[in-house]
C-alpha positions in Angstrom: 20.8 16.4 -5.6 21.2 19.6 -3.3 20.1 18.2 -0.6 21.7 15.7 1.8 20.1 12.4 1.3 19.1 11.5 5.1 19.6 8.0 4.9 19.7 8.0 8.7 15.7 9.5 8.3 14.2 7.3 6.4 16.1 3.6 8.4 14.9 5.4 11.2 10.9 5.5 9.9 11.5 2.3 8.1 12.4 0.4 11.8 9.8 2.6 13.5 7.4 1.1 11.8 8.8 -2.4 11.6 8.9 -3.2 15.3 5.6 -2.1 16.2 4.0 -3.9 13.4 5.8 -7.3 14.0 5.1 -6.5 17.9 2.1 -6.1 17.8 0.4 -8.3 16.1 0.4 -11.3 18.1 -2.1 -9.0 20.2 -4.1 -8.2 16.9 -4.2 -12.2 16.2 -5.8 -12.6 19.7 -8.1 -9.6 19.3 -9.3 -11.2 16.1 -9.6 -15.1 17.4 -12.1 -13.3 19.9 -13.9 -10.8 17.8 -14.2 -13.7 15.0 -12.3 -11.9 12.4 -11.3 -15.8 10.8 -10.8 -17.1 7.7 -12.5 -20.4 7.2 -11.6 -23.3 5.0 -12.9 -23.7 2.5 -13.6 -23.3 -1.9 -10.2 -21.6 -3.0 -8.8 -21.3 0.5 -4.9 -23.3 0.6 -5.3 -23.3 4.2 -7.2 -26.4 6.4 -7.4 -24.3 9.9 -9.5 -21.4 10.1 -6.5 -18.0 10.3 -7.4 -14.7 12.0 -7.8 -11.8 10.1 -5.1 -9.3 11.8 -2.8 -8.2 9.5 -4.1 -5.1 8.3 -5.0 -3.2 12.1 -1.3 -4.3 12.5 -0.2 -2.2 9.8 -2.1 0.4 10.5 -1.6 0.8 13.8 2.6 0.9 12.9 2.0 2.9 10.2 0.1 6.0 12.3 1.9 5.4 15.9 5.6 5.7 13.7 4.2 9.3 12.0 2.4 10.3 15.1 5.7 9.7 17.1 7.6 11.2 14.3 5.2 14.7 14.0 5.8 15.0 18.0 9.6 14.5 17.6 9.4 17.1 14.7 7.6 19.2 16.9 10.0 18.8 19.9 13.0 19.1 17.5 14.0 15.5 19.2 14.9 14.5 15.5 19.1 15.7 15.9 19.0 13.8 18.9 18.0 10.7 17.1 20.9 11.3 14.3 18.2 13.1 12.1 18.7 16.4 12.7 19.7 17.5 9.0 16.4 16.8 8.3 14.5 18.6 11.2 13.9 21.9 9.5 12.5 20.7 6.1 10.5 18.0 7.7 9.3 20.7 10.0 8.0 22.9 6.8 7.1 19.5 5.2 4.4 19.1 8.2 3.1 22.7 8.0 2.5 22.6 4.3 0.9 19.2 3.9 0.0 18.6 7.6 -3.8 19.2 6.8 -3.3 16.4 3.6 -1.6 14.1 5.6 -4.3 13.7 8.1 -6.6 13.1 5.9 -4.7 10.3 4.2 -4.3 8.6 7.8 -8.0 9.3 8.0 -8.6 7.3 4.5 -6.7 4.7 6.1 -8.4 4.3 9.2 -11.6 4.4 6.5 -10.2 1.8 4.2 -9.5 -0.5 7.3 -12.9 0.1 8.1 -14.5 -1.1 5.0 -12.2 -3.9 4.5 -13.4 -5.0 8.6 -17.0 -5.0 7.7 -16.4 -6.8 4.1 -14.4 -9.7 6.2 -16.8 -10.1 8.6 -20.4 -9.7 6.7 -19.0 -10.1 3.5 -20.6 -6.8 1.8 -22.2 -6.2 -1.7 -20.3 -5.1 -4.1 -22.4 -2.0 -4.4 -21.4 -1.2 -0.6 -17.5 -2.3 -1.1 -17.0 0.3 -4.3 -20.0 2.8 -2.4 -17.2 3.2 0.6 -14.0 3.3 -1.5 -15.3 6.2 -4.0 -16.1 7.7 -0.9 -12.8 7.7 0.8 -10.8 8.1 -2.8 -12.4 11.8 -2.9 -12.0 12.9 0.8 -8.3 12.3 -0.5 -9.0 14.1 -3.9 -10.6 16.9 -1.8 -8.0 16.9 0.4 -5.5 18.2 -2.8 -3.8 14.8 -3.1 -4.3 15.0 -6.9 -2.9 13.6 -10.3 -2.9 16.5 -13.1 -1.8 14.6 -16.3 -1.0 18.0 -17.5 -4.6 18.7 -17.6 -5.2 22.4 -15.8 -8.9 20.6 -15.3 -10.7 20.1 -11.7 -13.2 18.3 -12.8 -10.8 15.8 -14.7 -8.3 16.0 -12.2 -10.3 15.0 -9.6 -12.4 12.3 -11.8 -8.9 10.6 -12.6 -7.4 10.7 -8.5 -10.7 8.5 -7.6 -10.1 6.4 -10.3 -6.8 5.4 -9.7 -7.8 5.0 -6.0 -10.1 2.9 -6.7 -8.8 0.7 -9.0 -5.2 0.3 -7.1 -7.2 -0.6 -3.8 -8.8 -3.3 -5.5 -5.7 -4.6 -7.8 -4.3 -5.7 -4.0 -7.8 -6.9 -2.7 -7.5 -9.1 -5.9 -4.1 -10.1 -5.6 -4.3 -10.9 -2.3 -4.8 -14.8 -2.6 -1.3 -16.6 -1.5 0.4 -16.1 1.3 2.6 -12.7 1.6 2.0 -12.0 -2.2 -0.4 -8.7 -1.2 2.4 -7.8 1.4 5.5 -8.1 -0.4 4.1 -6.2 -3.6 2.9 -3.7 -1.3 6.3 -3.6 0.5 8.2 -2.9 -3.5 5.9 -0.5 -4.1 6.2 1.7 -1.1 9.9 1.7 -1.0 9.5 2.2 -5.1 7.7 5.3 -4.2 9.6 6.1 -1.4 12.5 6.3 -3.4 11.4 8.4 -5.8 10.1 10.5 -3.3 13.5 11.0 -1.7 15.5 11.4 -5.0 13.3 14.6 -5.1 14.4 15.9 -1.8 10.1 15.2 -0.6 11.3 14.7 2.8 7.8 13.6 4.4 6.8 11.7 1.3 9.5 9.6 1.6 9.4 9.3 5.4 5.3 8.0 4.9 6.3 5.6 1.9 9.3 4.2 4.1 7.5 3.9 7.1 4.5 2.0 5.2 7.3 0.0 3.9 8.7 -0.6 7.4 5.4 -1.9 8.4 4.6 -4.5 5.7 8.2 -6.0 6.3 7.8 -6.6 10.0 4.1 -8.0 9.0 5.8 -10.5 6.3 7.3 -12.9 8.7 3.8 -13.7 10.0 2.4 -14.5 6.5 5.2 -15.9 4.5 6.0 -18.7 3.8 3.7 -20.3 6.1 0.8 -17.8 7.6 -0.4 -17.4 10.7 -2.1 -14.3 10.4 -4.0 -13.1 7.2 -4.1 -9.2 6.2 -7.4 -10.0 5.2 -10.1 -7.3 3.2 -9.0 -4.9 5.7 -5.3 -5.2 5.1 -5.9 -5.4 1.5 -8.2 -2.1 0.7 -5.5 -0.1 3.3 -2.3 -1.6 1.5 -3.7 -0.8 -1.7 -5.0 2.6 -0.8 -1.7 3.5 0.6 0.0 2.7 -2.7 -2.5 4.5 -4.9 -1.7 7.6 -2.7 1.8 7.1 -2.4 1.6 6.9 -6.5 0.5 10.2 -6.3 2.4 11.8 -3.8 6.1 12.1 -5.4 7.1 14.5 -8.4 7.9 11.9 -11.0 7.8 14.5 -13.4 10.5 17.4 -12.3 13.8 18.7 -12.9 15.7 15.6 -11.9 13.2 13.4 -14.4 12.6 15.9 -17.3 11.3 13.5 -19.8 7.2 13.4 -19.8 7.4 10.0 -19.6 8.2 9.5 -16.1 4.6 10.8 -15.4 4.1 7.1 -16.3 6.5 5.6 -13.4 3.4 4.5 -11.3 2.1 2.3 -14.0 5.1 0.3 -13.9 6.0 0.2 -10.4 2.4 -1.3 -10.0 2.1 -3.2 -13.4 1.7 -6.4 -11.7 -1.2 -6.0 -9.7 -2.3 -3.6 -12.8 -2.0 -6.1 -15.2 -3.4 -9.2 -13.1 -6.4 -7.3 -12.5 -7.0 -6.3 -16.0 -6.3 -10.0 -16.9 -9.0 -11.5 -14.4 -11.6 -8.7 -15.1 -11.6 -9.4 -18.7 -11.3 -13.1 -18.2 -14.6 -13.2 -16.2 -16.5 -10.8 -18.5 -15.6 -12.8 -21.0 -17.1 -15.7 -19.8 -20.2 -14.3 -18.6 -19.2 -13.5 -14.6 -19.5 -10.7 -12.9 -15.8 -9.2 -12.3 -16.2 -9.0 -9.1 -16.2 -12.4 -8.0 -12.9 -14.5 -7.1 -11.4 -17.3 -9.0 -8.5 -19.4 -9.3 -6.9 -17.4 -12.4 -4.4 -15.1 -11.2 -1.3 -14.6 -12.5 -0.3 -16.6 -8.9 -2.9 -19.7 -9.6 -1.6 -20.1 -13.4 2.2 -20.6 -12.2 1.4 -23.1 -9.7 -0.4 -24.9 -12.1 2.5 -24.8 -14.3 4.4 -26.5 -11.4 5.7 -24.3 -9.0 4.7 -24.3 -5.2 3.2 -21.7 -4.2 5.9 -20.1 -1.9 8.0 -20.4 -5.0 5.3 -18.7 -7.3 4.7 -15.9 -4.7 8.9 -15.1 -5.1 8.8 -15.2 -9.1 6.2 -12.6 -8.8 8.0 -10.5 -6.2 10.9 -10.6 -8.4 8.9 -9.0 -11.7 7.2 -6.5 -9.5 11.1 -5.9 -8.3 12.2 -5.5 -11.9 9.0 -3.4 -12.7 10.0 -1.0 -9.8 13.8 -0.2 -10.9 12.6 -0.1 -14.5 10.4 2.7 -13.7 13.3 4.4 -11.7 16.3 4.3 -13.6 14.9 4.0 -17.0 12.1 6.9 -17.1 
């Protein structure tokens, strides 16, 4: 690399995000108890108590005070004074060029949170659910947040960014059925990403894929093993949606990753969630239900049937999505 790698940058985001989130969210769980944002017993639930739905206004609320704080530090060039100053120039460009694109990703966020809120507490059609997420996915395609494929198309190039959206966001809803699996597969994919991102010398890439990841990991102590708080529809869609766009926002392909191949490096950092949904979908169709409806045969479900707790099974499948990640980093 030419550039310094600012590890000092990206610990900083990373525990930026982390405290508020873990913080904070005792104050969420209240909020929720009293808004009746709850998850009830009941037909595929593991849990006998009903468990407020807070996780994902948690996140979010790390996740945008860290890069609000951050953009004001930037723009008061407080970043040497917090041992980040090799980075205060670049970030500073960084926040000029994309500034516009990464208000509107905050913005799909704050939509995706949105969505998520009023699927946990009225439980809305699908119709409405994939209605709000198409429409968020192409504010962000608008926005220039785009995958190319090598295809100097618009059309197809904007077609293929709400896809992925869209499908990513609900590979997490989906996966989101034992405690801290949604979370932890979130938290390997953003660092995954952020990663990348940093290998590249993407200074404000990075910084939003670390601080995402700093968030999740000071939610996870709520939620795993044991759960006292849920991320629920709403932490779900915005986890997901942040790793779609994070997927999108590194160079993959570049002069430091040559081969075409590493165009595919966000199918493998995300093959499990990929891979579970595409399983489930095509399990239900083939059995005559509609895809969108929950069951107990994810990839999470089938191990504990083959014995393991479910704490256990959650870890196995932390550990592929792990081995998925550094695949897709040092191999492509």
């Amino acid at each position: 690399m030419s550039l310094e790698f600012p590890f000092n940058l990206y610990a900083l985001g990373t525990l930026c995000a982390c405290a508020p989130s873990g913080v904070s969210l005792p104050m969420w769980r209240v909020w929720a108890l009293r808004a009746g944002f709850v998850d009830d017993p009941g037909h595929r639930k593991i849990h006998s108590a009903p468990v407020p739905l807070a996780g994902g206004w948690a996140l979010l609320f790390a996740i945008a005070a860290t890069l609000g704080g951050g953009v004001l530090a930037v723009k008061l060039e407080l970043l040497p004074l917090a041992g980040a100053g090799d980075a205060q120039e670049l970030l500073r460009y960084g926040v000029g060029r994309r500034g516009g694109q990464l208000a509107v990703i905050l913005l799909g966020a704050f939509g995706m949170a949105m969505l998520g809120t009023l699927d946990d507490k009225y439980e809305l059609r699908a119709a409405w659910k994939f209605g709000g997420q198409i429409l968020v996915a192409s504010a962000v395609a608008l926005a220039g947040v785009r995958i190319t494929l090598f295809v100097p198309n618009e059309i197809f190039s904007f077609g293929v960014t709400v896809f992925w959206i869209v499908t990513v966001t609900n590979a997490l809803n989906f996966l989101d059925n034992m405690n801290g699996l949604c979370a932890g597969i979130g938290l390997i994919g953003a660092w995954a990403c952020g990663w990348s991102a940093a290998l590249q010398g993407q200074y404000l890439v990075a910084t939003l894929a670390f601080t995402t990841a700093g968030a999740l990991l000071g939610f996870l102590p709520y939620n795993y093993p044991k759960a006292s708080v849920f991320l629920g529809d709403a932490g779900s869609h915005l986890v997901g949606y942040l790793l779609a766009v994070l997927a999108i926002l590194p160079h993959f392909y570049s002069k430091l990753q040559p081969s075409p191949l590493a165009v595919l490096s966000p199918l493998v950092i995300l093959a499990v969630p990929l891979l579970d949904m595409a399983w489930v979908v095509l399990f239900r169709w083939k059995n005559g239900q509609p895809f969108y409806v929950g069951d107990n045969n994810h990839v999470s479900h089938r191990l504990v049937r083959r014995g393991l707790g479910k704490s256990a099974a959650v870890a196995v499948i932390w550990l592929l999505s792990a081995a998925a990640a550094a695949f897709a980093l040092l191999a492509l």
